[in-house]
C-alpha positions as CSV (number, residue, x, y, z in Angstrom):
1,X,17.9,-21.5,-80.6
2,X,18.0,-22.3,-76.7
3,X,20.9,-21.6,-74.4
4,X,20.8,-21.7,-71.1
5,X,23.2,-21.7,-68.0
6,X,23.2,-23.4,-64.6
7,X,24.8,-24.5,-61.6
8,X,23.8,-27.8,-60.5
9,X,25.6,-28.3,-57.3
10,X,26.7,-31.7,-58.3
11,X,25.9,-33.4,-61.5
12,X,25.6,-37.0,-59.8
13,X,23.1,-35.4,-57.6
14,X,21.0,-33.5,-60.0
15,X,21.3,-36.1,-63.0
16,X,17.7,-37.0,-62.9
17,X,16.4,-33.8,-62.5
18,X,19.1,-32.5,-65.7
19,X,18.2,-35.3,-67.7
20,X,14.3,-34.9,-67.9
21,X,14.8,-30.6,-67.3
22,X,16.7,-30.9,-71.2
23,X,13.8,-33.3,-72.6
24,X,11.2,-31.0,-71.3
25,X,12.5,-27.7,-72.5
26,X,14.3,-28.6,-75.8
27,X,17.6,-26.8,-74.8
28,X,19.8,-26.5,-77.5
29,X,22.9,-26.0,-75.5
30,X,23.6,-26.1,-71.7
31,X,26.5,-24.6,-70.2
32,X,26.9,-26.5,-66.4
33,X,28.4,-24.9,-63.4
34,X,29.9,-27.0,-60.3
35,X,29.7,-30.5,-61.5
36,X,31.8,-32.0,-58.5
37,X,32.5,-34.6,-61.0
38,X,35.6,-36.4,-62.5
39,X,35.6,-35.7,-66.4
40,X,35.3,-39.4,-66.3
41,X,32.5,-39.7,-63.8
42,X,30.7,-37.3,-66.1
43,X,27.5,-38.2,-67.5
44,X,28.2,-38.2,-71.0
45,X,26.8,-41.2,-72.1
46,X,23.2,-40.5,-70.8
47,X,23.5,-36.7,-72.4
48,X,24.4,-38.3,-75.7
49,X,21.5,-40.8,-75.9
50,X,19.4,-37.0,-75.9
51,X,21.4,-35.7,-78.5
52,X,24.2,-33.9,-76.5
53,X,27.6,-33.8,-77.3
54,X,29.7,-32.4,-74.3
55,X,32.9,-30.7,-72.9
56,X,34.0,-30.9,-69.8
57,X,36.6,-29.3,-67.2
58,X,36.3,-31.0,-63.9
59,X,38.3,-32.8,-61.6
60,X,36.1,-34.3,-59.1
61,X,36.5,-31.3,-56.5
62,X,34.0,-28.8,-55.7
63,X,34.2,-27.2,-59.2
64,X,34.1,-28.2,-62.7
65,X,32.3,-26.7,-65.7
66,X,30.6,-28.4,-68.8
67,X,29.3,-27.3,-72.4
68,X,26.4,-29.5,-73.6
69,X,25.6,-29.2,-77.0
70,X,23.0,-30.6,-79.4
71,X,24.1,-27.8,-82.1
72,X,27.6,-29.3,-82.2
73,X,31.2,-28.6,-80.3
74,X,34.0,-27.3,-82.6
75,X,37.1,-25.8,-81.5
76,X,36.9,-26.6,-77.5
77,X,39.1,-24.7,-75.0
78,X,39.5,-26.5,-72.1
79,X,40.6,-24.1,-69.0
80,X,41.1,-20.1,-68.6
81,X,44.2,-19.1,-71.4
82,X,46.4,-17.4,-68.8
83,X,44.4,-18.1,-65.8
84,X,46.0,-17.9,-62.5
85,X,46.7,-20.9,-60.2
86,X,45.2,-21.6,-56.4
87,X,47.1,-23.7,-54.2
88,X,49.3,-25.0,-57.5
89,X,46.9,-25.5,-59.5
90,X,44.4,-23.9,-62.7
91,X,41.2,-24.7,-61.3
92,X,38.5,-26.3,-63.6
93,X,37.0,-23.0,-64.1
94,X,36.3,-22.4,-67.6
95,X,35.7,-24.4,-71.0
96,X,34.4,-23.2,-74.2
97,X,33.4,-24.3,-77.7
98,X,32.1,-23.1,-80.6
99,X,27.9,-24.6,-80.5
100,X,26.8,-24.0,-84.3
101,X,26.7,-20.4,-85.1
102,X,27.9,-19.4,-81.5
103,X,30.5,-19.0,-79.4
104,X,30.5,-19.9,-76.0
105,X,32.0,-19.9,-72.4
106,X,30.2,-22.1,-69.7
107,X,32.4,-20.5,-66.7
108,X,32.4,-20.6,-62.4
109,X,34.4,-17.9,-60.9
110,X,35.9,-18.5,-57.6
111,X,33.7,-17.8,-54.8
112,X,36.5,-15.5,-52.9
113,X,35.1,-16.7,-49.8
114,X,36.1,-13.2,-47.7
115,X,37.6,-9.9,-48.2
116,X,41.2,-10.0,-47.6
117,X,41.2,-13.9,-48.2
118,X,44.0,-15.3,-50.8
119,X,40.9,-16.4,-52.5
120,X,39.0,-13.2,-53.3
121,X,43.1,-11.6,-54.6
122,X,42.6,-14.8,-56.8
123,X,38.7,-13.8,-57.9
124,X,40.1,-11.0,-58.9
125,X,42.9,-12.2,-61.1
126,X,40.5,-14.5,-62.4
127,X,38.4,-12.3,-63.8
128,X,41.2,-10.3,-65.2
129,X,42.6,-13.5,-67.1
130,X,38.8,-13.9,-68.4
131,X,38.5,-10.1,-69.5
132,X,41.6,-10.6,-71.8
133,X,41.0,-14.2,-72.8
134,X,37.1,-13.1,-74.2
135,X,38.2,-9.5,-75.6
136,X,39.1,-10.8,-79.1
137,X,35.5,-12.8,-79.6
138,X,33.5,-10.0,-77.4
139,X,34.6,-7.8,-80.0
140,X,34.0,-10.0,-83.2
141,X,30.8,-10.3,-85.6
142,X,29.8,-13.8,-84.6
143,X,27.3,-14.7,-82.1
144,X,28.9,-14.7,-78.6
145,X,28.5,-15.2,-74.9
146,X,29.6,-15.9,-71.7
147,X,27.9,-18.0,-69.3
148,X,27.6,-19.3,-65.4
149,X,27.8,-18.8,-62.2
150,X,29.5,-15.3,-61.8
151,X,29.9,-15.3,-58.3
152,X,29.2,-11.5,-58.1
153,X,25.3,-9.7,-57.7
154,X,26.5,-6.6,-60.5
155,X,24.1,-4.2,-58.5
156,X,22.6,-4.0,-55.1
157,X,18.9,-4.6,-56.8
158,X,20.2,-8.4,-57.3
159,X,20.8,-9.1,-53.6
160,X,17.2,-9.7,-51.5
161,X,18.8,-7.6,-48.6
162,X,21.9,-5.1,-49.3
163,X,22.3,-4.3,-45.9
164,X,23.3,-8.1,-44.6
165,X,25.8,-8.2,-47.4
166,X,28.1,-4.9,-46.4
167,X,31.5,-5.9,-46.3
168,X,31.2,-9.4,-47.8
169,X,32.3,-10.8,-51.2
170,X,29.4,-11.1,-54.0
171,X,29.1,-7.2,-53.6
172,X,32.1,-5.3,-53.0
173,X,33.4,-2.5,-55.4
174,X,36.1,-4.6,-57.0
175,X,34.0,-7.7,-58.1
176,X,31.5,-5.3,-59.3
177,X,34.5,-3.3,-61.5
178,X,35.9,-6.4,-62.5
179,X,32.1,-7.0,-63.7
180,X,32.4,-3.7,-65.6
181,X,35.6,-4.3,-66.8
182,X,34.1,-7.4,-68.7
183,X,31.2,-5.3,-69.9
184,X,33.7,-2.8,-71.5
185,X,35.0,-5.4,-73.8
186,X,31.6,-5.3,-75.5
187,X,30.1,-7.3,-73.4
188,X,26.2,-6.5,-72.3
189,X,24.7,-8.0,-69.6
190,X,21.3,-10.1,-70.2
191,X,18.6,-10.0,-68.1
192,X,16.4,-12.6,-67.8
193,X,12.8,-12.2,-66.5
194,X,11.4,-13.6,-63.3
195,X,8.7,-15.9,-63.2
196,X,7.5,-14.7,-60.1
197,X,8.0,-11.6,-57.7
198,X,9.7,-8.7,-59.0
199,X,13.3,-9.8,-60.0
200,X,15.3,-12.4,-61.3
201,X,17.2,-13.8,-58.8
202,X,19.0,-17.2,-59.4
203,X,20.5,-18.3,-56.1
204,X,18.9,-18.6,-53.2
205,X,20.5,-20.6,-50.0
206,X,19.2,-23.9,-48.4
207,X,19.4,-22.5,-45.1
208,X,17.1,-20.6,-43.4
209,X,14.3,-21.2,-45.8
210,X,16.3,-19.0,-48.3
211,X,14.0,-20.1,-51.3
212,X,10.2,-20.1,-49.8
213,X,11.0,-16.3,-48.7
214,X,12.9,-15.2,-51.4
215,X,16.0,-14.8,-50.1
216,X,17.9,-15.0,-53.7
217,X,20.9,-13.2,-55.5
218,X,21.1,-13.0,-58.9
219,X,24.7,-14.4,-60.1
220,X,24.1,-16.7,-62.3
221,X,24.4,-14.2,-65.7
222,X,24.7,-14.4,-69.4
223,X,27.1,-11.7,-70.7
224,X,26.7,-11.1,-74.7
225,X,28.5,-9.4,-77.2
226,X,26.0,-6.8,-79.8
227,X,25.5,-9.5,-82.6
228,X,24.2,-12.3,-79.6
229,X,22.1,-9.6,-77.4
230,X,20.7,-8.3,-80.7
231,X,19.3,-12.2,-81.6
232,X,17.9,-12.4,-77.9
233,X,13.8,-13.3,-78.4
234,X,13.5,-13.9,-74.4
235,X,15.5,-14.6,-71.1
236,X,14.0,-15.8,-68.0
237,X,15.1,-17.6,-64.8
238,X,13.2,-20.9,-64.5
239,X,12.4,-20.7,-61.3
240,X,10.4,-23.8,-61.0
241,X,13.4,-25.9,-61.7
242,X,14.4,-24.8,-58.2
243,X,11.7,-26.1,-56.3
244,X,10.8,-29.3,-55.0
245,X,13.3,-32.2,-53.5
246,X,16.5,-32.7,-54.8
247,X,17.3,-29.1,-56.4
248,X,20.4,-27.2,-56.8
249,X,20.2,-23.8,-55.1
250,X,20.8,-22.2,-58.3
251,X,18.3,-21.9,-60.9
252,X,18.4,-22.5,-64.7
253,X,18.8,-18.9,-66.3
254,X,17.1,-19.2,-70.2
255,X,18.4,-17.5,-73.4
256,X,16.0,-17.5,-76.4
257,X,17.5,-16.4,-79.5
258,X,16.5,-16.2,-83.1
259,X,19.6,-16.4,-85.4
């Protein structure tokens, strides 16, 4: 079975690119990041004519998260159970399903844009509401994950410079602890292989030629509990997805399992 998890950067955008990306790698089940979609504008239709069934939390702003599923959605959770509000709302953040034998979370944690900022205090009550809404599955005999765009590099390895990011969100000691915290429930962290240098970084700006030098992070991650990492064949960041015209600056991250 194939899972995978990526930010697109805009699912009207990337649709193309999605569309053919599924048919060419037989992906079993997708879990999207940063649609920038209306649940209505989401492309549902065209995923279904591939054999997808799909889940969405979006509401047309700069966020929104999906579940794609050939293997079947049971049981969707739309939205973080006990998630905090920004600005009055519950951000579309979070939605999971059950896909088959698995259990899933396709999830985008606020960026927290600065130390200090109202929106890293929220990042961090985020990822609290997340560590006790996955505790009960991350510590249960069926097959399960979390997946996305994590918003944090968990050490300074998965940052191309460390230096340039002292003192910014992505690596400060909190985020990383909150990262930890989430581990503790049972939780193990998957890393994928690169396809080419030395690590697997997933991110990698559009400025300043961020992607032809290699100037990635790697925070797009796929957090298992024992049963899933036990049933994990491969991993590997498909970095040729991110090349080219037209790509997100995150790449696909690939989980191979054998249940």
């Amino acid at each position: 079975m194939r899972i995978a998890t990526w930010n697109v950067n805009s699912i009207t955008a990337r649709l193309p690119r999605l569309l053919a990306w599924l048919e060419n790698t037989g992906t079993d089940v997708l879990c999207i990041q940063e649609t920038k979609s209306t649940a209505e504008q989401f492309p549902a239709d065209q995923l279904r004519e591939l054999g997808y069934e799909s889940a969405v939390n979006a509401d047309g702003r700069w966020n929104g998260v999906a579940l794609v599923s050939k293997a079947g959605l049971e049981d969707v959770v739309v939205g973080l159970p006990g998630g905090p509000e920004y600005g009055g709302v519950q951000e579309p953040r979070a939605v999971s399903a059950t896909c088959g034998p698995l259990r899933l979370w396709s999830v985008y944690v606020p960026n927290g844009r600065e130390v200090g900022h109202d929106h890293y205090t929220y990042k961090l009550a985020w990822f609290e509401a997340l560590r006790a809404a996955v505790a009960e599955d991350a510590a249960g005999s069926r097959p399960f994950a979390v997946l996305g765009d994590f918003n944090v590099a968990p050490a300074d390895e998965d940052v191309w410079d460390p230096a340039l990011f002292e003192g910014a969100t992505h690596v400060t000691p909190a985020e990383r602890a909150a990262l930890a915290a989430l581990r503790d429930e049972g939780l193990s962290d998957v890393v994928p292989r690169p396809l080419k240098y030395d690590h697997p970084f997933t991110f990698w700006d559009y400025r300043e030629l961020g992607f032809p030098k290699n100037k990635g992070m790697r925070i797009d991650l796929a957090y298992g509990n024992k049963p899933f990492t036990e049933a994990v064949k491969d991993a590997y960041v498909d970095r040729e997805e991110r090349k080219g015209k037209g790509a997100s600056d995150h790449a696909p991250v690939v989980v191979d399992l054998e249940l």
